[in-house]
ZALUM-733029 format. One line per 8 residues: number of its first residue (from 0); their letters; for each residue x, y, z of N, C-alpha, C, CB. Coordinates in steps of 0.1 Angstrom, whole numbers. Each point is the difference from the previous one (the first is absolute). Glycine has a CB too. Layout:
BEGIN
NUM) A) X:Y:Z:X:Y:Z:X:Y:Z:X:Y:Z | ...
***
This chain:
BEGIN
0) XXXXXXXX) 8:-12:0:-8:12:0:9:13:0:-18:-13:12 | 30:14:-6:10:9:3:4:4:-10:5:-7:18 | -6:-2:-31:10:0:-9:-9:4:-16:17:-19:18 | -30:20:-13:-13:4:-8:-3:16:-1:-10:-24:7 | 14:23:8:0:21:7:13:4:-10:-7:2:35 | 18:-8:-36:10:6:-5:-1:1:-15:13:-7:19 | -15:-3:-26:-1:0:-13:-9:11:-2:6:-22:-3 | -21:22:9:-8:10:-3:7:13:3:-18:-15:4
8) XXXXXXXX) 26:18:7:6:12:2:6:1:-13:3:0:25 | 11:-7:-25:7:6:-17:-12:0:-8:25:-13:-1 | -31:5:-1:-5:4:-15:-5:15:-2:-8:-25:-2 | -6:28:16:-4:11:0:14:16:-2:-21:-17:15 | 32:11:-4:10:9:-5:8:4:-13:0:-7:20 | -2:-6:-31:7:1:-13:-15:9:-7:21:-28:-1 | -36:25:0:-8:3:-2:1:15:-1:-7:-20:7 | 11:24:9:1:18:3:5:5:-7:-1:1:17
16) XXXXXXXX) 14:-6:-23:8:10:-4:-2:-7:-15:18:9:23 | -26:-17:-34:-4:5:-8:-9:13:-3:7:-22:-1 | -20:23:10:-3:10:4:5:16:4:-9:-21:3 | 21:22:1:6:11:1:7:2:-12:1:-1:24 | 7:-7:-34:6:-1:-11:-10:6:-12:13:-21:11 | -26:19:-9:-8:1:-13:-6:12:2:-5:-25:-5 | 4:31:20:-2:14:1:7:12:-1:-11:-11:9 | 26:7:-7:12:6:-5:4:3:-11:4:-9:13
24) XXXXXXXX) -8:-4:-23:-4:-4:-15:-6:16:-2:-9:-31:0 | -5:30:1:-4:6:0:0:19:-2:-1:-25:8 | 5:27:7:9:13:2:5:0:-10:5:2:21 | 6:-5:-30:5:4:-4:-3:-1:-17:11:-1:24 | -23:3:-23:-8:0:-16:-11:15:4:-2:-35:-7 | -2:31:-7:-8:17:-1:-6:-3:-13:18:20:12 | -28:-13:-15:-13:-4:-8:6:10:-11:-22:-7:19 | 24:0:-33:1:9:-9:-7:-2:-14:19:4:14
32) XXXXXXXX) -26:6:-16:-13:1:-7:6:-1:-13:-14:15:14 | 8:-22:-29:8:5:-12:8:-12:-6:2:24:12 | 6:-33:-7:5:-5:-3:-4:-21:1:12:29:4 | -23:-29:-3:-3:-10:1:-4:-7:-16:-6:7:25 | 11:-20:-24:-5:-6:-15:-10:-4:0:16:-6:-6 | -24:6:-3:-17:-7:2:2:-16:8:-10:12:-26 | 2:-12:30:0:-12:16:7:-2:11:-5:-11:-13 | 10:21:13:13:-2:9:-1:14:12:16:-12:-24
40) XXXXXXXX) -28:18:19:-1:10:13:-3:-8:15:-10:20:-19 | 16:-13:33:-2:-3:12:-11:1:3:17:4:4 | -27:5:-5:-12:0:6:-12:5:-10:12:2:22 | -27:6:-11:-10:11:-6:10:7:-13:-15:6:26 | 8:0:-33:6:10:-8:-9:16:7:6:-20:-26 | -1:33:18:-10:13:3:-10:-2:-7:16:16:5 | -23:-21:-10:-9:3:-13:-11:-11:11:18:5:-33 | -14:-13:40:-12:-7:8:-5:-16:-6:-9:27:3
48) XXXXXXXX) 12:-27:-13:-6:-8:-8:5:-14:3:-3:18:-16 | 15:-21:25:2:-12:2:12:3:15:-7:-11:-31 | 5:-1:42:3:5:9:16:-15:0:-31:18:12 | 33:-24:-18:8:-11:2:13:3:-6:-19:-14:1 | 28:6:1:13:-2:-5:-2:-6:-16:9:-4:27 | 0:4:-36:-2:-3:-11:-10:-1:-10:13:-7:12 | -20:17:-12:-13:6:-10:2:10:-5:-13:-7:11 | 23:11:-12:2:14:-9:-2:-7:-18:24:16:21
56) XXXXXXXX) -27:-8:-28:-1:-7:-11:10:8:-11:-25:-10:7 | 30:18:-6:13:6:-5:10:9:5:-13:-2:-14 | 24:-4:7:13:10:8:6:10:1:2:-13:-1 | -3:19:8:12:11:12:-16:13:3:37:-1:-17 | -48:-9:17:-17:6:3:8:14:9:-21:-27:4 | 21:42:-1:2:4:10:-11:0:13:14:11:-17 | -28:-16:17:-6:-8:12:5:-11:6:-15:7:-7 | 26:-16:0:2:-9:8:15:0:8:-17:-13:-15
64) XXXXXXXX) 16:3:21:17:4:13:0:-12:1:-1:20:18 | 14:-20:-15:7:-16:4:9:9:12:4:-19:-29 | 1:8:35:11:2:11:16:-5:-1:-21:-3:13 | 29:18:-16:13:-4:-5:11:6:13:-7:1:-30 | 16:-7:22:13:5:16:-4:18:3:29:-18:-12 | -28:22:22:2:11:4:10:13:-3:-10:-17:13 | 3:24:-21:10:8:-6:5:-4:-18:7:3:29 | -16:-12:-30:-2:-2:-17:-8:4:-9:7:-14:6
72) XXXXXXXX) -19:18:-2:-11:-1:-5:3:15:-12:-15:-15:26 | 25:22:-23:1:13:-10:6:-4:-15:7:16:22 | 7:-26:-14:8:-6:-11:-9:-7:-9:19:-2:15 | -27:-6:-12:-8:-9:-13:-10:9:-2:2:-25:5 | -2:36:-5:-9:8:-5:-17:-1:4:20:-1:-18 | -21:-1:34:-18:1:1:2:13:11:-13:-30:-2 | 6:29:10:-10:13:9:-2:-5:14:-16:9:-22 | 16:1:30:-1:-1:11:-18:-2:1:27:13:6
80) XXXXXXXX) -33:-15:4:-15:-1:0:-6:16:-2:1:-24:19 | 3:32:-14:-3:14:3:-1:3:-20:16:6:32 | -3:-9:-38:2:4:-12:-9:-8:-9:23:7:5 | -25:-18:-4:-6:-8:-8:-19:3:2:26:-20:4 | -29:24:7:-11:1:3:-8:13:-6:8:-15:18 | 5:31:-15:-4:7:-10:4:-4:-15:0:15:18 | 7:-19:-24:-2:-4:-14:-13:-12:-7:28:6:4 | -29:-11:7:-12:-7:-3:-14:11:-2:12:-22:14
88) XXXXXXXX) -15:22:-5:-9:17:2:1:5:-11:5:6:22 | 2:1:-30:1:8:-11:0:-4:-10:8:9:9 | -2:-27:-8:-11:-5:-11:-11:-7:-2:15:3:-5 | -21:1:16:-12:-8:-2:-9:18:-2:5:-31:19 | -1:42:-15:-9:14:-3:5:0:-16:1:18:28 | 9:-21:-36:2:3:-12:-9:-9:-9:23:9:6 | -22:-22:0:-10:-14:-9:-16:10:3:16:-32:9 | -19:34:3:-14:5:0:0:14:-10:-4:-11:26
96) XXXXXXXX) 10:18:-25:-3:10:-7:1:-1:-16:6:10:22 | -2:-18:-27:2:-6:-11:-13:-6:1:24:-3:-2 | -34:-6:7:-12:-9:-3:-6:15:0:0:-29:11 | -2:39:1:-10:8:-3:2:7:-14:-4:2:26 | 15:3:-28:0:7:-14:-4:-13:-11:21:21:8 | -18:-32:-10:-9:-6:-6:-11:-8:-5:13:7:6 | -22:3:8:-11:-6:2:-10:13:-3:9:-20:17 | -3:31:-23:-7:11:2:0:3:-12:3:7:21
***
């Protein structure tokens, strides 16, 4: 029984520190908009339309984000969320304003 507490101890202890490893991981990533290849985005996009990982349906979408090393995201050429969110914005007021002048 002594020797059941222990194994359970290590294991839970090797467990923890995958857990601290993958949040570290983590830290040191950053969401960059722009550069994702179709299916290959991390999550939601801005446009709403789909909330999962790998559903983007074309590449370097500026709604979608993936998660790259920290402090890369300029070099491959995407956007911070702030940037990506107003460029999204502006084109989605230029697509509309385009349907209304087409519709009139």
């Amino acid at each position: 029984m002594k020797t059941n507490i222990a194994v359970v101890a290590a294991l839970a202890a090797v467990m923890s520190l995958g857990v601290i490893d993958a949040v570290d991981a983590a830290k040191n990533k950053e969401k960059c908009y722009g550069v994702s290849k179709a299916g290959q985005n991390d999550c939601g996009n801005l446009a709403g339309t789909h909330s999962c990982a790998g559903q983007s349906t074309v590449d370097n979408d500026i709604g979608e984000w993936r998660l790259v090393p920290a402090g890369t995201c300029k070099d491959l050429g995407g956007f911070d969320g702030n940037e990506a969110k107003k460029m999204f914005q502006e084109m989605q007021a230029e697509k509309n304003a385009i349907q209304y002048t087409n519709a009139g």
